[in-house]
C-alpha positions in Angstrom: 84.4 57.4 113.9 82.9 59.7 116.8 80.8 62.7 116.0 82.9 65.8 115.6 82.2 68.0 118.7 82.9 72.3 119.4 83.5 73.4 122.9 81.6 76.4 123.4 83.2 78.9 125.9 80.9 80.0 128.2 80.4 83.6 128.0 79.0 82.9 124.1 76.6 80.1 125.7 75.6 82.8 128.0 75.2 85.4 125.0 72.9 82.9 123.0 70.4 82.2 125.7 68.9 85.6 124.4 68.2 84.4 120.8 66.1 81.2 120.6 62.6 81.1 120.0 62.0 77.4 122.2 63.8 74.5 123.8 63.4 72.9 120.5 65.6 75.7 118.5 68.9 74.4 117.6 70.5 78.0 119.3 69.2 76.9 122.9 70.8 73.4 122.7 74.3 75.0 121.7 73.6 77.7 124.7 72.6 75.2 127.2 75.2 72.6 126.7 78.1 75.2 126.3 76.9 76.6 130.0 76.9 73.3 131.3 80.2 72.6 129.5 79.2 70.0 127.3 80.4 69.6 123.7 77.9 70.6 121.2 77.8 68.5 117.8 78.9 70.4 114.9 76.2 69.3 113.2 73.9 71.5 115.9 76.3 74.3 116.0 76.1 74.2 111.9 71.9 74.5 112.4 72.3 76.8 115.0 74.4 79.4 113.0 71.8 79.0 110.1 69.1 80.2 113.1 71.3 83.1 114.0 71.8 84.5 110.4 68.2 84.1 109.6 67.5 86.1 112.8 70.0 88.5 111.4 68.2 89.2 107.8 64.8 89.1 109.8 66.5 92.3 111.7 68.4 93.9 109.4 65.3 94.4 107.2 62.4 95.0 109.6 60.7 98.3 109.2 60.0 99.1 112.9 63.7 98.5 113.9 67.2 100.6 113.2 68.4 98.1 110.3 72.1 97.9 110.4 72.1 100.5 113.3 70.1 98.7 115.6 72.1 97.4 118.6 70.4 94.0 118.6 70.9 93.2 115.3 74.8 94.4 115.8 74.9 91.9 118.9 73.6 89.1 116.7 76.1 89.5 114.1 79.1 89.7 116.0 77.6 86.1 118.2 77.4 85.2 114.2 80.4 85.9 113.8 82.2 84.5 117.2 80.6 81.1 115.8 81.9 81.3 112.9 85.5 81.8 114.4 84.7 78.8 116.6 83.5 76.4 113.3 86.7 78.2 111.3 84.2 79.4 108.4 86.0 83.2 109.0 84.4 85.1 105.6 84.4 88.6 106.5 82.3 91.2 109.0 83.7 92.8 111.8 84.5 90.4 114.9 86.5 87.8 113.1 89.0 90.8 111.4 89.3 92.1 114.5 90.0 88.1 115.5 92.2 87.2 112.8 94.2 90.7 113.1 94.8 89.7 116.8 95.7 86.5 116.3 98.0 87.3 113.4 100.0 89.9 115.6 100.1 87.6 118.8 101.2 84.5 116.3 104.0 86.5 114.9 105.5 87.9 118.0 106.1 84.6 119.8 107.2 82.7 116.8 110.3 85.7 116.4 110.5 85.7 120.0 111.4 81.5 119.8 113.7 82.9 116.6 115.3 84.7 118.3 115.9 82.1 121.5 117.1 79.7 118.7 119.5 81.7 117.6 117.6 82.5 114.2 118.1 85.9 113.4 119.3 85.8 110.0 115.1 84.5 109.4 114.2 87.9 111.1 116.9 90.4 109.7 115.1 92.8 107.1 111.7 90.5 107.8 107.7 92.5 108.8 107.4 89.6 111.3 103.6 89.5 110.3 104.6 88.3 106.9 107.5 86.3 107.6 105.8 83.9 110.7 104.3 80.6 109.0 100.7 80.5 108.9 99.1 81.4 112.1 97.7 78.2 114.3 94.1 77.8 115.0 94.5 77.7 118.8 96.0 81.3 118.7 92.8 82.7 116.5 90.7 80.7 119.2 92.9 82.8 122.5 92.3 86.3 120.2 88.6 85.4 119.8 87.7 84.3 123.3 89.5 87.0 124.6 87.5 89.8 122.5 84.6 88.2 123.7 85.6 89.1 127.5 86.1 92.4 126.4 82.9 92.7 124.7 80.6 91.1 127.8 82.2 93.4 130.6 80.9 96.6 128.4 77.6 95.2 126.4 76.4 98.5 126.1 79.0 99.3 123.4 79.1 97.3 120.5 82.7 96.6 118.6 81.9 99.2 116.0 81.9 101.7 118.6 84.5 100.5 120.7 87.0 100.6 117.5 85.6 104.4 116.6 86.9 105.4 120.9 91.0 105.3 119.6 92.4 107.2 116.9 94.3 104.6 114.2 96.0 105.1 111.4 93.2 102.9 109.5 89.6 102.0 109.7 90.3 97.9 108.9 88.9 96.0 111.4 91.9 93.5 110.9 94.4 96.3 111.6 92.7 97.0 114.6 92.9 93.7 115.6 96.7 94.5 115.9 96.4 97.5 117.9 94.4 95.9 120.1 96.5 92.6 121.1 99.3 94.7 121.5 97.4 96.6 124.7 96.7 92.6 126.1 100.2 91.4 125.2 101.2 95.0 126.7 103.1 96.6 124.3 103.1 99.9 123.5 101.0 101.1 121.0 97.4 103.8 120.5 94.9 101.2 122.3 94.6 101.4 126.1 91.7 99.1 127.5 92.3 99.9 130.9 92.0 103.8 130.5 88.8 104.1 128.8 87.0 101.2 131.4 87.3 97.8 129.6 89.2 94.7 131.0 92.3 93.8 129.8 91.8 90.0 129.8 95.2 88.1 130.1 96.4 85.7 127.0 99.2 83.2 126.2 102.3 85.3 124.9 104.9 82.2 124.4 105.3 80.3 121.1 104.5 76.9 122.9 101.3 77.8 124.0 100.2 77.3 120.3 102.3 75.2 118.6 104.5 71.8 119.9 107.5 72.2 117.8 109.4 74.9 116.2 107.8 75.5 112.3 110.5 77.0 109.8 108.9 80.1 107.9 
């Protein structure tokens, strides 16, 4: 059996060449490999994250630094977290909520979208969409998460904490966020507007076939 493998998308390679310590850290094999396009063995991503989260304590509690407030350590933790989307160990923090809430609203709208093409509106009638859809596909959590990444690198001077605080919501949860947010890229309506305040609005898969092959009964 071949050693499982992670594709590392380039602008988290890119990210990571500012956090190891040698050639011989773990972190610089996953950064160099994902810029060159290479898979990275999961086995070096897994030793790599365990670099990344000690670099996170190390920061969180030095003296001479900001703690939670200091924009470095902020930077790690959502690359932590990024990774962790990537390796599908999502437990909690900011980036992945904001991930899984994306991916949750974009997964919901084009499965009723496909209902409705089939036909299927009695699955719909009466139905929050978010909690009728089956369980959302890994490949639409990996879209959501690569494309908060492009929205984080084209403004690095503000981190996601501050970029959620710019819009007014009707919650602080970073996984309703998520929502607002992927409704802006999948342009819909809604309280988030990327474009007006500077950011990118990266473009992402909107059609039920993107993610999954067949049609999947709620």
């Amino acid at each position: 059996m071949s050693e499982e493998t992670v594709d590392i998308p380039k602008d988290l390679a890119l990210r990571l060449s500012d956090w190891h310590s040698s050639m011989g850290d773990p972190i610089y094999a996953v950064s160099s490999n994902g810029l060159a396009g290479v898979p990275v063995p999961r086995e070096v991503v897994m030793r790599a994250l365990n670099g990344l989260e000690q670099i996170c304590v190390a920061r969180r509690n030095d003296p001479c630094v900001a703690g939670r407030d200091d924009p470095h350590y902020i930077t790690a933790v959502e690359i932590l977290s990024a990774m962790k989307c990537l390796l599908g160990l999502v437990k909690g923090g900011g980036f992945e909520h904001v991930a899984l809430g994306m991916s949750r609203t974009l997964w919901a709208s084009a499965w009723a979208s496909e209902a409705e093409e089939q036909g299927r509106s009695d699955i719909l009638s009466g139905m929050d969409i978010l909690y009728a859809a089956p369980p959302t596909p890994k490949e639409c959590l990996k879209v959501c998460s690569y494309a908060l990444m492009d929205i984080l690198r084209a403004r690095p001077e503000i981190s996601l904490m501050e970029i959620r605080n710019i819009w007014e919501t009707d919650t602080t949860s970073a996984y309703d966020f998520g929502h607002e947010l992927v409704k802006d890229l999948m342009e819909i309506e809604g309280c988030v507007d990327l474009e007006e305040e500077g950011f990118i609005r990266p473009s992402i898969p909107t059609h039920y076939y993107e993610f999954k092959d067949e049609w999947v009964e709620p």
